[in-house]
N, C-alpha and C positions, 0 to 999 in steps of 0.2 A: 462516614459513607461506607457503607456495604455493597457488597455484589451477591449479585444471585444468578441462578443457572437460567438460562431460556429455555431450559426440559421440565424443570423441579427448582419451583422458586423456595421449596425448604430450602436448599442449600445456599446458603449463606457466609459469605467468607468477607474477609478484611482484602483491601487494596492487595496490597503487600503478596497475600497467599494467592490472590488471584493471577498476580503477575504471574509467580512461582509454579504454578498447576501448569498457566495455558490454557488449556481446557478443561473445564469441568469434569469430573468423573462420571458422570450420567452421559457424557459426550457433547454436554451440551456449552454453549455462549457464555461468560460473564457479561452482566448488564450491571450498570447503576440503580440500585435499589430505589435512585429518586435522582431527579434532574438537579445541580445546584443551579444557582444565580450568579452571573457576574459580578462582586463588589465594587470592581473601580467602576466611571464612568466612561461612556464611549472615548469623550475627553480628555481625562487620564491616562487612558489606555495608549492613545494619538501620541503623546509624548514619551513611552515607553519606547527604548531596545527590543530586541527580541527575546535576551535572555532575562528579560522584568517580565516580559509580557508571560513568556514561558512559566513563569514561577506564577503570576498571577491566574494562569487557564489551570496548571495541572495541580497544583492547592490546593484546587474547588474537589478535586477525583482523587487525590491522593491523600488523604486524611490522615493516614496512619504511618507516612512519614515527617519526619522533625520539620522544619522551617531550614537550619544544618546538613541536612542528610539530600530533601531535596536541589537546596542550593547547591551543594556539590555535584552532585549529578548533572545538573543543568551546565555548570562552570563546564566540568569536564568534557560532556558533550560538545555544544556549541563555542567550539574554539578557530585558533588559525588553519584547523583543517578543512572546513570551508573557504572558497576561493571569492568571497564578498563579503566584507565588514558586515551586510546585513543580515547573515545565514540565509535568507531569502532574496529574492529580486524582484520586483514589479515593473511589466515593460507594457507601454500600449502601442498595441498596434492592430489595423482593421478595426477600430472602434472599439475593443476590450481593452483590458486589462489581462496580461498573461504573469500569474504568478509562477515565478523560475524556484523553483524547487530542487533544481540539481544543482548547485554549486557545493557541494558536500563530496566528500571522497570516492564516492564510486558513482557520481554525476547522476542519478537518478532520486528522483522524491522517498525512496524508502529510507535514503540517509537521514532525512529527519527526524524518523524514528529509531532507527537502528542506531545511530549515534548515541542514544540515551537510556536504551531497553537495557546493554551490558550493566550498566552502572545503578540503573531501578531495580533488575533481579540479584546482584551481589549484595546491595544493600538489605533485598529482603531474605536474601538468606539467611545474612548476620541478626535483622530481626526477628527471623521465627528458626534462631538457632540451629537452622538446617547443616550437616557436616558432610552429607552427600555431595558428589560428583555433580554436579546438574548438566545434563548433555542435553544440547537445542539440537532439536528434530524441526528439521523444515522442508518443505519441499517448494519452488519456484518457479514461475514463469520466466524470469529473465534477471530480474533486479533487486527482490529482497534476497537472493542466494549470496548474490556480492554483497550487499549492504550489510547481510548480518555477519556472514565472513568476515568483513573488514573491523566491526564491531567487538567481536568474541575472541578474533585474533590472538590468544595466547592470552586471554585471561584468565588466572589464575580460578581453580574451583570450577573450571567450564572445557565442555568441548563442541562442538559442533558439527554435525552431518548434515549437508545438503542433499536433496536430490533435485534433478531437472531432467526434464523432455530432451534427449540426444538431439532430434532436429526441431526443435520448437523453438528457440530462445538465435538471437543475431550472434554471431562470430565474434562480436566483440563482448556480449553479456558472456560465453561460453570463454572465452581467453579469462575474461577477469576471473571466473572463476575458481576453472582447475591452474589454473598460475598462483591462485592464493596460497602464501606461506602461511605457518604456525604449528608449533606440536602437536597441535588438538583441534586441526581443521581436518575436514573429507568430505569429498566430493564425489557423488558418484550421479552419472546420467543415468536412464533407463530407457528399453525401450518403450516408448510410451508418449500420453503426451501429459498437458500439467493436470490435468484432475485425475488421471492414475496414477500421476506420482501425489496430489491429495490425498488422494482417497486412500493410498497404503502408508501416507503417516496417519493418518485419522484411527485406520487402524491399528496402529501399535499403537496408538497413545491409550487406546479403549482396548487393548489385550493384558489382561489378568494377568496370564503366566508370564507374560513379556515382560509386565512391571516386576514380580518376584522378584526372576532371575537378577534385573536390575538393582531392587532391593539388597538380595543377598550379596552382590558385590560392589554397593555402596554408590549404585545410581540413582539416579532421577530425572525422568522426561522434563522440558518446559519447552518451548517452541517460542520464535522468533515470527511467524506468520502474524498479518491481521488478526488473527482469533484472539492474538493475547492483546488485554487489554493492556496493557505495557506498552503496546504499538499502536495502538488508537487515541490513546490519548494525548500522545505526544501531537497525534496531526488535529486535533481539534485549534492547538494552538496559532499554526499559520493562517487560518483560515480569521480569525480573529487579528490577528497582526495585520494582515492585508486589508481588513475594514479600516483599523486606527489607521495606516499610512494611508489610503486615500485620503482617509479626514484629516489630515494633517497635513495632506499636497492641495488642503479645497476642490481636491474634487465631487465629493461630497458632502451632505451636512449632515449631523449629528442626529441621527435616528433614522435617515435615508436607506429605505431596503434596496439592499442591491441582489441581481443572479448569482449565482453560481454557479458556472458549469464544471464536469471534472467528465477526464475520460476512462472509464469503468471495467475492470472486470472481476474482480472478487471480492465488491463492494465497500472495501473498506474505508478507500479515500472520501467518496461520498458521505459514505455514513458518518465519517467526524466534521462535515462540513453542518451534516442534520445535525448531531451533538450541539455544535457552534451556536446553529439555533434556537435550539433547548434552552440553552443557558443564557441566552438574552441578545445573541447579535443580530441584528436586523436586518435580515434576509428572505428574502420572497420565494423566487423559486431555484428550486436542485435541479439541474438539468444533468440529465446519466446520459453519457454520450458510451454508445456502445459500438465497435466495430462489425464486420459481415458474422460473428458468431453473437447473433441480435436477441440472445434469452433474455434479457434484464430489459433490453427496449422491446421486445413481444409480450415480460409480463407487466412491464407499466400500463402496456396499450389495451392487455386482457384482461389482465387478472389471475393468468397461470402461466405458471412458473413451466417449462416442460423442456427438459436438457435431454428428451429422445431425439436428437437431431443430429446432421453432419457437424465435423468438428474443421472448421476451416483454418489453416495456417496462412497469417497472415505479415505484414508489413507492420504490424503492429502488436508483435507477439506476446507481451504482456498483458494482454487484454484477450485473447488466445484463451477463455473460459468459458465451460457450461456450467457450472457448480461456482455458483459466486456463492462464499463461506461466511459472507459478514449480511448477508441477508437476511440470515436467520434471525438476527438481532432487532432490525426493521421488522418480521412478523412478529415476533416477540412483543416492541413496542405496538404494533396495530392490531392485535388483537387485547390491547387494552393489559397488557402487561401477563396475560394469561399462558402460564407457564405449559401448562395441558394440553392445551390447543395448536401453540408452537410446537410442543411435543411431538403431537400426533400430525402433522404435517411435514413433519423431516421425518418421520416416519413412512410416511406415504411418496416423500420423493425419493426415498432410500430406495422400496418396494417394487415403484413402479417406473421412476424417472418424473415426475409431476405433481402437480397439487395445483387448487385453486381455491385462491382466499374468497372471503364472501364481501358485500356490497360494503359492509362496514368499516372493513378492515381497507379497502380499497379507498373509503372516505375519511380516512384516516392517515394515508399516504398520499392526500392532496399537494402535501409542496413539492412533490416529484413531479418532472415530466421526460420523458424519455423520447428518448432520439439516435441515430444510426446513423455511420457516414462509412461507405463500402471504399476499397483501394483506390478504384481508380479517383475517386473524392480528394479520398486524400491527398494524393499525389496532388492535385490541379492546385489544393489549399496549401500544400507548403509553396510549391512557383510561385501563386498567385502571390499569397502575400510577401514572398521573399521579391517579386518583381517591384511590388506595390511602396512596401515599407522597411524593403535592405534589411527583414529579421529572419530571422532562420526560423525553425519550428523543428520538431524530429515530428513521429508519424504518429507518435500516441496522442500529443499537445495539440498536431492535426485534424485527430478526429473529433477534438474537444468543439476546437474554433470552426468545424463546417456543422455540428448539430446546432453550436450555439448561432450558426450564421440562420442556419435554416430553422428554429425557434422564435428570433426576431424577426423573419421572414413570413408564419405561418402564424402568430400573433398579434403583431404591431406592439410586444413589447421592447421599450428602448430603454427598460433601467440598464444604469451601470453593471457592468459584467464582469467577472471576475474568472479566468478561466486558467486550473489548475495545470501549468507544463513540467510536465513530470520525468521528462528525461532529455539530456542533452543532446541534441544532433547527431554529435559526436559517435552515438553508441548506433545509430542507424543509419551510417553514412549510406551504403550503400543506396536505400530509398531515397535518402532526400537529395542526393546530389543527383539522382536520377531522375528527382521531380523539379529541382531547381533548373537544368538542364536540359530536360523534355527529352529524354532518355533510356533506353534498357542499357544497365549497367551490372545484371545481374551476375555476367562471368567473368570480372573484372577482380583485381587484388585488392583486399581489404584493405590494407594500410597506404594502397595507393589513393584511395577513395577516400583517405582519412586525409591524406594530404592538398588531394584533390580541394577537398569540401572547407579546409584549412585558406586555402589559393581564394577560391571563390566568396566565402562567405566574410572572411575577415577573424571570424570567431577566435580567439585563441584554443588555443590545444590546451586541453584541462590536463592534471598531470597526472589522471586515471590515463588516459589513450598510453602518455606517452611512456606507462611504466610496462603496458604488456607489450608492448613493442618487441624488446627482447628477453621477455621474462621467460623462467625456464617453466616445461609444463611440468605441475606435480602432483597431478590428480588424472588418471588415467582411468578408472575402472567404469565399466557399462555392465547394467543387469537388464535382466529380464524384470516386466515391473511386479512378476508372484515372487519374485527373490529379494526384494526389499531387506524382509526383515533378517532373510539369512545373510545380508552384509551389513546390515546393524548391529548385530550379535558377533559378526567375524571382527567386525571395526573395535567394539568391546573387551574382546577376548570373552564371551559369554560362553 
């Protein structure tokens, strides 16, 4: 298995180096040079663990690690630091299926992936003899900043720079954060929101002189964001695991296409749900549930992409994007794998803020359907179903379960549903005990609302809340978002 860029399909690199880049040096996407096939059966699959299933999805993508090499990786990942023998959870309620994707160390779905990226890019260090420094560049909405912190945490041959939005991200993503220990962790917010803090890693990773200097004293970019495939393919795997467990609780039968909805903003989780499908799981439609910053449900409904718009902060601030980065991979695929034409359309949104694909490329992203669900929505969907069926929800898992409500609502489809909950309550108390209680709770004490929502909901306390409680702060610094790179370089000693 090869990868190739979504700018310039000359370039072609192994698994491995793909992890290690991040990104493309043209700036552009690795894709899979070719879709594989699932070898076990649906059947096989149903009686699988997680960490069999895991070794059975990422074998098909990861070609040019051992059998040894990824079995380690996986062991090390998915251990007792998830807080459920299953690393996953599957809960029905309101007539879905919510897959619980936070039971991982910093209670958000990016621990799926970040659990396992440390240990895929050491490994391909030592295979493409790499002796540099490797430093993850990432910048965040709310949850891969902790996720991959907690991840890189003082591994060895690694360091780490996050950046995030000063007021964009909840009180509790922003404590986990700058509270993170390790030698080779930094944090820095800016002022800004999260696609200026993208768009100025995007550009270091694509500045010449910035890799030298890096060069010269024995660095190397890779990034922990969805762009690296290292973090995509880990999440093709749930998606696949949560089919075999239906089929193994009878709630489906073996080849039964089920929805999938996920709640969306820098496309990534979707897109390994589309991968999923690629590769043989029997799935109908992707519903992209997008909150009030509606570009992903504006370009499914049009056909143009156009991120010229207000930048809304919301109740659901991980989803808080106009610049969804793993789309480009989606044009990519729908223009028929046409490296050129992708090219030239991240080209044109670079330029102007927009693009529009043509009829073709739109008939070729047929298994999407897009859909929106604005605050006050959400709010009504966590009470409701917390009234309904005693389950909690936070605000992102919210917006998933009122598009997919209003989908089966606007169709009369009733297949099985599968809907991706991507972050613990916990880390939103403030909204959701607001919604469960039909409340403005907005000037109230976070960790009172933590206890509060503890009281009310039953949930235990995952032991992310209860470590920033009294953690000390150890990341302090605020930039301007044009000064990025000059506290990259201070972080360095460059």
């Amino acid at each position: 298995m090869k990868y190739l860029s979504t700018r310039n399909s000359k370039i072609r690199v192994e698994a491995s180096e793909a992890i290690l880049k991040g990104l493309s040096d043209d700036g552009g996407l690795f894709v899979p040079e070719e879709m594989p096939t699932l070898r076990k059966s649906l059947k096989e699959l149903a009686t699988m663990n997680y960490r069999e299933t895991a070794y059975e999805v990422m074998s098909l993508f990861l070609t040019d690690y051992t059998k040894e090499e990824l079995t380690a990786c996986i062991d090390a990942a998915y251990d007792e630091k998830f807080e459920t023998p299953d690393i996953a959870g599957l809960h029905k309620a309101d007539g879905a299926w919510f897959l619980e994707l936070w039971h991982g160390k910093t209670i958000a779905f990016k621990d799926m992936a970040l659990s396992i990226l440390p240990h895929l890019l050491t490994a391909a260090a030592k295979k493409n003899h790499i002796k540099d420094e490797i430093v993850i560049l990432t910048a965040t909405s709310g949850d891969t900043g902790k996720a991959a912190l907690a991840g890189f945490a003082d591994v060895p041959g690694t360091r780490i720079i996050v950046f995030y939005p000063k007021d964009g991200v909840s009180r509790v993503q922003e404590l986990q954060m700058v509270t993170q220990k390790g030698d080779n962790t930094k944090v820095i917010a800016i002022k800004g929101n999260f696609d200026d803090a993208q768009n100025g890693v995007k550009e270091m990773f694509n500045d010449k002189e910035l890799a030298a200097k890096l060069a010269a004293r024995g660095f190397r970019f890779s990034s922990a964001n969805s762009i690296n495939i290292g973090r995509l393919v880990p999440q093709i795997v749930y998606y696949v695991w949560a089919y075999a467990k239906l089929l193994a609780k009878g709630e489906i039968k073996e080849g039964e296409k089920i929805n999938i909805t996920v709640p969306t903003g820098n496309f990534g989780n979707i897109l390994a749900a589309y991968y999923a499908k690629q590769i043989g799981l029997p799935v109908d439609r992707l519903i992209c549930a997008s909150n009030d910053n509606r570009v992903l449900y504006d370009f499914f409904k049009t056909g143009t992409y156009d991120r010229n718009r207000e930048f809304i902060l919301t109740t659901s601030p991980s989803m808080d994007i106009l610049i969804s980065s793993n789309l480009e991979r989606l044009i990519y695929h729908s223009a028929g794998n046409d490296s050129e034409k992708c090219a030239a359309l991240m080209k044109e949104l670079k330029e102007t803020g927009k693009y529009t694909v043509t009829d073709d490329m739109r008939d070729r992203m047929k298994d999407f359907a897009g859909g929106c669900a604005v605050q006050s929505e959400v709010a009504e969907v966590i009470g409701r179903i917390f009234d309904k069926d005693g389950y909690t929800i936070d605000t992102h898992t919210a917006v998933g379960a009122r598009v997919a409500e209003k989908y089966r609502e606007e169709t009369g489809d009733d297949k099985v549903t599968v809907i991706a909950s991507t972050a613990s309550p916990y880390k939103f108390s403030r909204a959701v005990v607001g919604a469960i209680q039909k409340r403005d709770a907005k000037n109230e004490d976070d960790f009172d609302l933590i206890r509060e929502l503890q009281r009310v909901s039953g949930l235990p306390m995952p032991n992310a809340i209860k470590e920033i409680m009294e953690a000390e702060i150890r990341h302090d610094t605020v930039c301007e978002k044009s000064c990025m790179k000059k506290e990259v370089e201070k972080t360095l000693g460059l």
